[in-house]
PDB file of N, H, CA, C and O in Angstrom:
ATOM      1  N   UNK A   1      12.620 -22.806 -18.569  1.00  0.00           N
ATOM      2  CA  UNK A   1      12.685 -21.821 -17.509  1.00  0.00           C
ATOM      3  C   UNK A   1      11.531 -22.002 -16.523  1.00  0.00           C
ATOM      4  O   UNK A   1      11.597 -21.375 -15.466  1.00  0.00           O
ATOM      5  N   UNK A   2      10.428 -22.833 -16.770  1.00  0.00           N
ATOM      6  H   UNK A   2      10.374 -23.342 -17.629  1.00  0.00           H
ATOM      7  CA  UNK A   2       9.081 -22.712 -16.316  1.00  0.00           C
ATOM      8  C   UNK A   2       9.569 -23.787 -14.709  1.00  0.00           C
ATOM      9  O   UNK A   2       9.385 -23.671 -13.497  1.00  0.00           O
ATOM     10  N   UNK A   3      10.144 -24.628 -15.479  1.00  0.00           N
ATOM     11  H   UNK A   3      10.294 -24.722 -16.464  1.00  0.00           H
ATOM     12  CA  UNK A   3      10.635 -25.847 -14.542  1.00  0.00           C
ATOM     13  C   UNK A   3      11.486 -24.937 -13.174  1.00  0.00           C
ATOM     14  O   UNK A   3      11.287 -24.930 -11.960  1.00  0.00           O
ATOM     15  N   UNK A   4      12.205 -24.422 -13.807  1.00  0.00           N
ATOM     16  H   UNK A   4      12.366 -24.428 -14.794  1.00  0.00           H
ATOM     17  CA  UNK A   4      13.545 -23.733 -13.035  1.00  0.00           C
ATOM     18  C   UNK A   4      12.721 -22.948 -11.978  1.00  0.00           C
ATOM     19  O   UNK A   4      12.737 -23.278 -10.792  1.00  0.00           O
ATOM     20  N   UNK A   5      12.003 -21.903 -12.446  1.00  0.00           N
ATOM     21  H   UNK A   5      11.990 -21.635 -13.409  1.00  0.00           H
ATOM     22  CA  UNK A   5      10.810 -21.184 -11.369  1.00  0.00           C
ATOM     23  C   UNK A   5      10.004 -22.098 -10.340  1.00  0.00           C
ATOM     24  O   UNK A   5       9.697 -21.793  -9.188  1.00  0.00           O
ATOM     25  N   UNK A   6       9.759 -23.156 -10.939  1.00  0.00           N
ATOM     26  H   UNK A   6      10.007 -23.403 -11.876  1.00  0.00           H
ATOM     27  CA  UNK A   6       8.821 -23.829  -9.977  1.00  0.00           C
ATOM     28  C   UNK A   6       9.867 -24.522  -8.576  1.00  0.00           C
ATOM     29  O   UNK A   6       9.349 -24.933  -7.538  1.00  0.00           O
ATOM     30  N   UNK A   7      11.265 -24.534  -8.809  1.00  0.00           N
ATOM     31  H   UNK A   7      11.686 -24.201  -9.653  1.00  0.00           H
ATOM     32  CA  UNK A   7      12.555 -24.900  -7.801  1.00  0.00           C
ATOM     33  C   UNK A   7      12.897 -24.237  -7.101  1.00  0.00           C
ATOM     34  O   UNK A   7      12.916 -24.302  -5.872  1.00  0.00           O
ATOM     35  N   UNK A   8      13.259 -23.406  -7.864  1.00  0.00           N
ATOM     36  H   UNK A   8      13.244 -23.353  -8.862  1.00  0.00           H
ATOM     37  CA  UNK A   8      13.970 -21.778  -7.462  1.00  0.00           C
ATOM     38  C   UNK A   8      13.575 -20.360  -7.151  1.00  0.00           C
ATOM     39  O   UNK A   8      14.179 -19.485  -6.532  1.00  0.00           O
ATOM     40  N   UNK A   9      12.236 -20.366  -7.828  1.00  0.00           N
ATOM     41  H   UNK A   9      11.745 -21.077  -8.332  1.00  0.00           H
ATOM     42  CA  UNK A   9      11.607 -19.012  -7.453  1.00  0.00           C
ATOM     43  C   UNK A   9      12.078 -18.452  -8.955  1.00  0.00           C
ATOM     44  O   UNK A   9      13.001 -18.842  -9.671  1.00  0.00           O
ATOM     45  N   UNK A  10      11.051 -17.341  -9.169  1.00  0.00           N
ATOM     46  H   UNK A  10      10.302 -17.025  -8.587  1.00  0.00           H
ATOM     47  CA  UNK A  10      11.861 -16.053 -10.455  1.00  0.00           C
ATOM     48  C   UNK A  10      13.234 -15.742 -10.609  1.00  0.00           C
ATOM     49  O   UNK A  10      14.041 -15.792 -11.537  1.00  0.00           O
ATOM     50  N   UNK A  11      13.258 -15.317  -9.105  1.00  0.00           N
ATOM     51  H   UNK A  11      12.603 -15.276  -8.351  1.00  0.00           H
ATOM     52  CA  UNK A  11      14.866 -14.913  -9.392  1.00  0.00           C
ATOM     53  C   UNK A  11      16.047 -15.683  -9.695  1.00  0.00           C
ATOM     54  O   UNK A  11      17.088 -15.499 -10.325  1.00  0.00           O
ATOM     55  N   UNK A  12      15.314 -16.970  -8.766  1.00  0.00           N
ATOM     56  H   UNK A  12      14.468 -17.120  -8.254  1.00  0.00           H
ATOM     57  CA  UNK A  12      16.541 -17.622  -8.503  1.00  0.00           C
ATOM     58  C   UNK A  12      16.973 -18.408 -10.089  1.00  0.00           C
ATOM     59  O   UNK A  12      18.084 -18.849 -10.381  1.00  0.00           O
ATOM     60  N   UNK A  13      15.767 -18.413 -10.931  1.00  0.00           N
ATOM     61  H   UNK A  13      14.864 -18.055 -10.693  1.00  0.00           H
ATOM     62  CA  UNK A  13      15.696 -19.150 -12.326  1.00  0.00           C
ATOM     63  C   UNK A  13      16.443 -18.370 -12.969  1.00  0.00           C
ATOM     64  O   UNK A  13      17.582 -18.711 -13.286  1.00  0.00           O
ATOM     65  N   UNK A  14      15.929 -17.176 -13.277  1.00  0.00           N
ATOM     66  H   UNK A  14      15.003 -16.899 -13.019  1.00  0.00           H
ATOM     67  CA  UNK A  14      16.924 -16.152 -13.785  1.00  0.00           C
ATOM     68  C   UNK A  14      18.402 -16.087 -13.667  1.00  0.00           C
ATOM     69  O   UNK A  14      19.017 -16.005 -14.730  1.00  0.00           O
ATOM     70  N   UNK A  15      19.041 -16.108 -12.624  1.00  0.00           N
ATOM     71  H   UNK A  15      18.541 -16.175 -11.760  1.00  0.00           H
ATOM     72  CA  UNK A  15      20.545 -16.066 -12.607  1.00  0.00           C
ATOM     73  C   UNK A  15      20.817 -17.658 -12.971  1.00  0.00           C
ATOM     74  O   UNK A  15      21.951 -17.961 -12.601  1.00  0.00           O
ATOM     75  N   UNK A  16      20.170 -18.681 -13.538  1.00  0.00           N
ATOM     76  H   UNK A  16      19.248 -18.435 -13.839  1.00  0.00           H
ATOM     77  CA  UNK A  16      20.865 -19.713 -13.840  1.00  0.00           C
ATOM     78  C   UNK A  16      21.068 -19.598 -15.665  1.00  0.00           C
ATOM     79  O   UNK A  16      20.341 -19.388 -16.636  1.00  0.00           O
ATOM     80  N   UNK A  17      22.221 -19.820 -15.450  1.00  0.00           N
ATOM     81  H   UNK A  17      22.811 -19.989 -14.661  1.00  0.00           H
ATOM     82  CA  UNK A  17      22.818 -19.910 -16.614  1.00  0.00           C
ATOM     83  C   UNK A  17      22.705 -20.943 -17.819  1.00  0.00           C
ATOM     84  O   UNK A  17      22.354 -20.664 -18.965  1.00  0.00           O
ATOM     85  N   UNK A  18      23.076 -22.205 -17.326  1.00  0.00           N
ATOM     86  H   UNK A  18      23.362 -22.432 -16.395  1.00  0.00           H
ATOM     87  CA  UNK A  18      23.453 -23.623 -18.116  1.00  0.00           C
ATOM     88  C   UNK A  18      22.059 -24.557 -16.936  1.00  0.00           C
ATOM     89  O   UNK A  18      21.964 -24.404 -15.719  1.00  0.00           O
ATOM     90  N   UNK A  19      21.549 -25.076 -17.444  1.00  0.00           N
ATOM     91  H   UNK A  19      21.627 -25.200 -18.433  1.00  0.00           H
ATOM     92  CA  UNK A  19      20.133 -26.796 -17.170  1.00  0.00           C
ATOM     93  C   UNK A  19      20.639 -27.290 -18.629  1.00  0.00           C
ATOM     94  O   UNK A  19      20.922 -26.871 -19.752  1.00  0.00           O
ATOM     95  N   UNK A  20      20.524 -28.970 -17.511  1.00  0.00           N
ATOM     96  H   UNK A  20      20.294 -29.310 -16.599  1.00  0.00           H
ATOM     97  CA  UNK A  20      20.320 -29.952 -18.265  1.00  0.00           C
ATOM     98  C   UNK A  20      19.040 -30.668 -17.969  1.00  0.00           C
ATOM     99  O   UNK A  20      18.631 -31.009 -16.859  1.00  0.00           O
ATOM    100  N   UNK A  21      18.289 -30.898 -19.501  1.00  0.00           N
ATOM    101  H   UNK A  21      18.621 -30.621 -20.403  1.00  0.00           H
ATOM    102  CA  UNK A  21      17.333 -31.878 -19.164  1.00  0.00           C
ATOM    103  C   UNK A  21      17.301 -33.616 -18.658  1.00  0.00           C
ATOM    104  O   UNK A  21      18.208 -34.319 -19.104  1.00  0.00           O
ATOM    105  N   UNK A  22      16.655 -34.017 -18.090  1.00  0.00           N
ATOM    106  H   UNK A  22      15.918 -33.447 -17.728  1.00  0.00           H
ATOM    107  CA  UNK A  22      17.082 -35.257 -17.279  1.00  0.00           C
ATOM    108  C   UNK A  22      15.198 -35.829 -17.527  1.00  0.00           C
ATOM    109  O   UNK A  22      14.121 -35.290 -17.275  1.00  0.00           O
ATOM    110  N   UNK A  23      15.598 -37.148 -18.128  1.00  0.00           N
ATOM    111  H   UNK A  23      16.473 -37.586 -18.333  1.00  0.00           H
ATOM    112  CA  UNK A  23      13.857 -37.852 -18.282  1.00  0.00           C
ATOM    113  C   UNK A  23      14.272 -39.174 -17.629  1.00  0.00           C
ATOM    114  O   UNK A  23      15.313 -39.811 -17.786  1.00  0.00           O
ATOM    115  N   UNK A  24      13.245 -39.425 -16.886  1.00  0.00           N
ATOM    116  H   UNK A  24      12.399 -38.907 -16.759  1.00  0.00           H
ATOM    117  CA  UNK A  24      12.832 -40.228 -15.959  1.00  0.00           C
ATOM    118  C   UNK A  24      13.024 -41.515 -16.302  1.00  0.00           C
ATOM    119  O   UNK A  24      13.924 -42.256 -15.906  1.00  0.00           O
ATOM    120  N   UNK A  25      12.018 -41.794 -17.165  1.00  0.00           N
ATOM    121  H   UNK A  25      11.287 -41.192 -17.486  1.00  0.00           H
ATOM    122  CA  UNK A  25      11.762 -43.031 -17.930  1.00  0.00           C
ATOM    123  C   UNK A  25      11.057 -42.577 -19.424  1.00  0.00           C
ATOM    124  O   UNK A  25      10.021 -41.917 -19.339  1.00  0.00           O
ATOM    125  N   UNK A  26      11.424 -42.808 -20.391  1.00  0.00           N
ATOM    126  H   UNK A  26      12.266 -43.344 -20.461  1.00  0.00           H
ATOM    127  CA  UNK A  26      10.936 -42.463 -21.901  1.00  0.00           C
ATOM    128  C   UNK A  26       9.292 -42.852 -21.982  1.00  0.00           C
ATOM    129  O   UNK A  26       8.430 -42.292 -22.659  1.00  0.00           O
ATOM    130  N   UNK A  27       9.175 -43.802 -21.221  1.00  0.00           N
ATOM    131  H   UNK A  27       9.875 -44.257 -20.671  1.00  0.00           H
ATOM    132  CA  UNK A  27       8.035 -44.932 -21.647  1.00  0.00           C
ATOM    133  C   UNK A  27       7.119 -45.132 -20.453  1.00  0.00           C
ATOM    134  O   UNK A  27       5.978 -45.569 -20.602  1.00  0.00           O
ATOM    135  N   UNK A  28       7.580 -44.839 -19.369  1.00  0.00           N
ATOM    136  H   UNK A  28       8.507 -44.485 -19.248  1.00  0.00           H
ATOM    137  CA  UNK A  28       6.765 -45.196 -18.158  1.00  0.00           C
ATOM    138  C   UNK A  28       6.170 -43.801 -17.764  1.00  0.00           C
ATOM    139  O   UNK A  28       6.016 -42.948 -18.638  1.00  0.00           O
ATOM    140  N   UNK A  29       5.807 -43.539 -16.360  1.00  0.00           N
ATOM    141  H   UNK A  29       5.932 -44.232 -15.650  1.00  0.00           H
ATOM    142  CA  UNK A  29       4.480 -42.455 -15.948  1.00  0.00           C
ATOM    143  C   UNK A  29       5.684 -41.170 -15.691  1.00  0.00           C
ATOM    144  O   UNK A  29       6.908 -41.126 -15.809  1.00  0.00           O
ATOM    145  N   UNK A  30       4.617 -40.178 -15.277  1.00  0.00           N
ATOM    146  H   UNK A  30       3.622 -40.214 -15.181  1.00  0.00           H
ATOM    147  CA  UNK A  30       5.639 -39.250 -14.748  1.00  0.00           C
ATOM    148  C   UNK A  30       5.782 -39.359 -13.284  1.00  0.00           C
ATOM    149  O   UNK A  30       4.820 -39.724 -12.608  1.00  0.00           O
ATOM    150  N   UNK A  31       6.968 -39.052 -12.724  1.00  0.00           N
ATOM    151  H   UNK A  31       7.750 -38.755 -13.273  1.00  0.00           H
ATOM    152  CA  UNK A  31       6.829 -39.245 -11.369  1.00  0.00           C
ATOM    153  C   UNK A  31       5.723 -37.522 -11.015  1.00  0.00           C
ATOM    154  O   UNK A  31       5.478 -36.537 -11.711  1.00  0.00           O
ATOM    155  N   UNK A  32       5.333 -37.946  -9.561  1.00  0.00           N
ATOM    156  H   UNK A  32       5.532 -38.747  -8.995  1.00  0.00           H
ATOM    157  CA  UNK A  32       4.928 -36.707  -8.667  1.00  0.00           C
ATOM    158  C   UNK A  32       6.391 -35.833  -8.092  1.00  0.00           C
ATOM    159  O   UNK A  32       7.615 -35.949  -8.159  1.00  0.00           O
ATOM    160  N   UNK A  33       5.405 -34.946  -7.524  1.00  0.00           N
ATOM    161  H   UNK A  33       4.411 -34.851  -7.470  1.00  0.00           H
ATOM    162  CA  UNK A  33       6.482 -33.738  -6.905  1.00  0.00           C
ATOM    163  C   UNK A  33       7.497 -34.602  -5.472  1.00  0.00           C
ATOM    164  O   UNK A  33       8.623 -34.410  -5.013  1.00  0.00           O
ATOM    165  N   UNK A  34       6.141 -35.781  -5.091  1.00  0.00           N
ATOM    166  H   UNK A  34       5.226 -35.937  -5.464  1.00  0.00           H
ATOM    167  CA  UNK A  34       7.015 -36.325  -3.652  1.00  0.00           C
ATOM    168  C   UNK A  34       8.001 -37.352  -4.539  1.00  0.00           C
ATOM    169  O   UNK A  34       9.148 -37.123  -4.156  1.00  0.00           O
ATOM    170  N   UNK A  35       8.009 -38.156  -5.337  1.00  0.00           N
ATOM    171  H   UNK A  35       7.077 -38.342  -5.648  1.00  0.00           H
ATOM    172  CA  UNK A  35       8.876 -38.806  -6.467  1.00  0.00           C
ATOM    173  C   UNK A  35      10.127 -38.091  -6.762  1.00  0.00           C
ATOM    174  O   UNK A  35      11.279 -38.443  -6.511  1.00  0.00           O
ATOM    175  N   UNK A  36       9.579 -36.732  -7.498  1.00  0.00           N
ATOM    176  H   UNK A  36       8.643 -36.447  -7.702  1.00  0.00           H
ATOM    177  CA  UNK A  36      10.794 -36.142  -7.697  1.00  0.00           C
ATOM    178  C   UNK A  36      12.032 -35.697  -6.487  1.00  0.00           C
ATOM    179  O   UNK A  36      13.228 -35.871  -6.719  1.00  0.00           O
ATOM    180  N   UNK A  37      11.557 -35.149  -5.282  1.00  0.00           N
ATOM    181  H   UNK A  37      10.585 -35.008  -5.093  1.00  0.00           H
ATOM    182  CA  UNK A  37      11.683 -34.915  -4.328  1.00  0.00           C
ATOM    183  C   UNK A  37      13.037 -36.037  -3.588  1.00  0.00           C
ATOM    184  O   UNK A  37      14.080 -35.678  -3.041  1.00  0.00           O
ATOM    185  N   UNK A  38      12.455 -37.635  -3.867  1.00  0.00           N
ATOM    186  H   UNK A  38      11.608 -37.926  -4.311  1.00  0.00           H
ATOM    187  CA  UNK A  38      13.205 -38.692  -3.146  1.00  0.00           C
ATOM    188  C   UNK A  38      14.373 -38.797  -4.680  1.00  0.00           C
ATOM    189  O   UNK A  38      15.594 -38.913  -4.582  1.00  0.00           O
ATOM    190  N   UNK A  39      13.915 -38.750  -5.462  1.00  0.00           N
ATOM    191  H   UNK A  39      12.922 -38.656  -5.541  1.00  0.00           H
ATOM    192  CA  UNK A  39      15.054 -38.799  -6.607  1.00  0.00           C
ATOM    193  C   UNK A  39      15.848 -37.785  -6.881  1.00  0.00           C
ATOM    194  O   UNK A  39      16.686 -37.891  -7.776  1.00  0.00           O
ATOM    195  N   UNK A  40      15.734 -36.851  -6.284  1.00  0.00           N
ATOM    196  H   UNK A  40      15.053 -36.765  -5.556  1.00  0.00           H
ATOM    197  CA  UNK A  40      16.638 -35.739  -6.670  1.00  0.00           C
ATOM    198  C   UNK A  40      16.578 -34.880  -5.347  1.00  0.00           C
ATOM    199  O   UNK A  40      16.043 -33.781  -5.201  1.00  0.00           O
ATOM    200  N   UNK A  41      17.153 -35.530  -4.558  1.00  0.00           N
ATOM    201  H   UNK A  41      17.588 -36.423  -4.676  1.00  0.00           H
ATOM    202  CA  UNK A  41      17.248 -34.378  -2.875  1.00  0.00           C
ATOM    203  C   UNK A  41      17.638 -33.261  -2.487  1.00  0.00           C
ATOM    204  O   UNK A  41      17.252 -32.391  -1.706  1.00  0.00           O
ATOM    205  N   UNK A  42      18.859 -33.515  -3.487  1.00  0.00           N
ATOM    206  H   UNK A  42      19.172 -34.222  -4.122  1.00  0.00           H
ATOM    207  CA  UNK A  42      19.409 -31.821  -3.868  1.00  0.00           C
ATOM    208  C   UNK A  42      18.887 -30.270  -4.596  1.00  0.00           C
ATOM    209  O   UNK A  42      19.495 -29.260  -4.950  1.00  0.00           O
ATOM    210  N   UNK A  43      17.278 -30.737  -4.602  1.00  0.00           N
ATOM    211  H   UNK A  43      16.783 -31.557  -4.314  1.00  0.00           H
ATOM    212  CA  UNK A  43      16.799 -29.807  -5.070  1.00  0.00           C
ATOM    213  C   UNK A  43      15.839 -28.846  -3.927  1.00  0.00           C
ATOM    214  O   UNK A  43      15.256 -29.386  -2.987  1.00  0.00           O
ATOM    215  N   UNK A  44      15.802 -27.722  -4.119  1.00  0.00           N
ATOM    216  H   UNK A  44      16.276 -27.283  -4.883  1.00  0.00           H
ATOM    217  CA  UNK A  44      15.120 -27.084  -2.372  1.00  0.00           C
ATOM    218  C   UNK A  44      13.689 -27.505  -2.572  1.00  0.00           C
ATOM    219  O   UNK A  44      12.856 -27.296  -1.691  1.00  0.00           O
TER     220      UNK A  44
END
Protein backbone atom coordinates (compact mmCIF):
# COMPACT_ATOMS: atom_id res chain seq x y z
CA UNK A 1 0.00 0.00 0.00
CA UNK A 2 3.08 2.25 0.82
CA UNK A 3 4.06 1.99 -2.97
CA UNK A 4 0.40 2.71 -4.11
CA UNK A 5 0.41 6.16 -1.89
CA UNK A 6 3.57 7.27 -3.18
CA UNK A 7 1.52 7.12 -7.13
CA UNK A 8 -1.71 7.85 -6.16
CA UNK A 9 -1.99 9.82 -3.12
CA UNK A 10 -4.02 8.22 0.22
CA UNK A 11 -7.03 8.20 -1.34
CA UNK A 12 -6.37 7.29 -4.45
CA UNK A 13 -4.40 3.94 -2.85
CA UNK A 14 -7.27 3.22 -0.88
CA UNK A 15 -9.98 2.67 -3.50
CA UNK A 16 -7.54 0.26 -5.28
CA UNK A 17 -8.57 -2.97 -4.99
CA UNK A 18 -6.29 -5.76 -6.85
CA UNK A 19 -1.78 -4.62 -7.47
CA UNK A 20 0.39 -6.69 -8.94
CA UNK A 21 3.93 -6.82 -7.97
CA UNK A 22 6.34 -6.29 -10.96
CA UNK A 23 10.52 -6.62 -10.22
CA UNK A 24 12.74 -5.05 -12.39
CA UNK A 25 15.62 -7.19 -12.46
CA UNK A 26 16.11 -9.96 -9.48
CA UNK A 27 19.87 -9.34 -9.53
CA UNK A 28 20.69 -5.97 -10.87
CA UNK A 29 20.20 -2.20 -9.09
CA UNK A 30 17.04 -0.60 -8.40
CA UNK A 31 15.93 1.71 -10.90
CA UNK A 32 15.28 5.65 -9.72
CA UNK A 33 11.96 7.47 -9.70
CA UNK A 34 13.15 9.07 -13.39
CA UNK A 35 13.80 5.07 -14.44
CA UNK A 36 10.67 4.13 -13.19
CA UNK A 37 8.92 6.98 -14.76
CA UNK A 38 10.41 6.02 -18.61
CA UNK A 39 9.45 2.29 -17.84
CA UNK A 40 6.18 2.60 -16.79
CA UNK A 41 4.50 5.98 -18.35
CA UNK A 42 1.25 5.09 -17.43
CA UNK A 43 1.77 5.89 -14.06
CA UNK A 44 0.83 9.80 -12.88
Amino acid sequence: RTSLEKYYGKEGAAKVQQAEAFEVCEYGRRPDAAEIKRLFPFLP
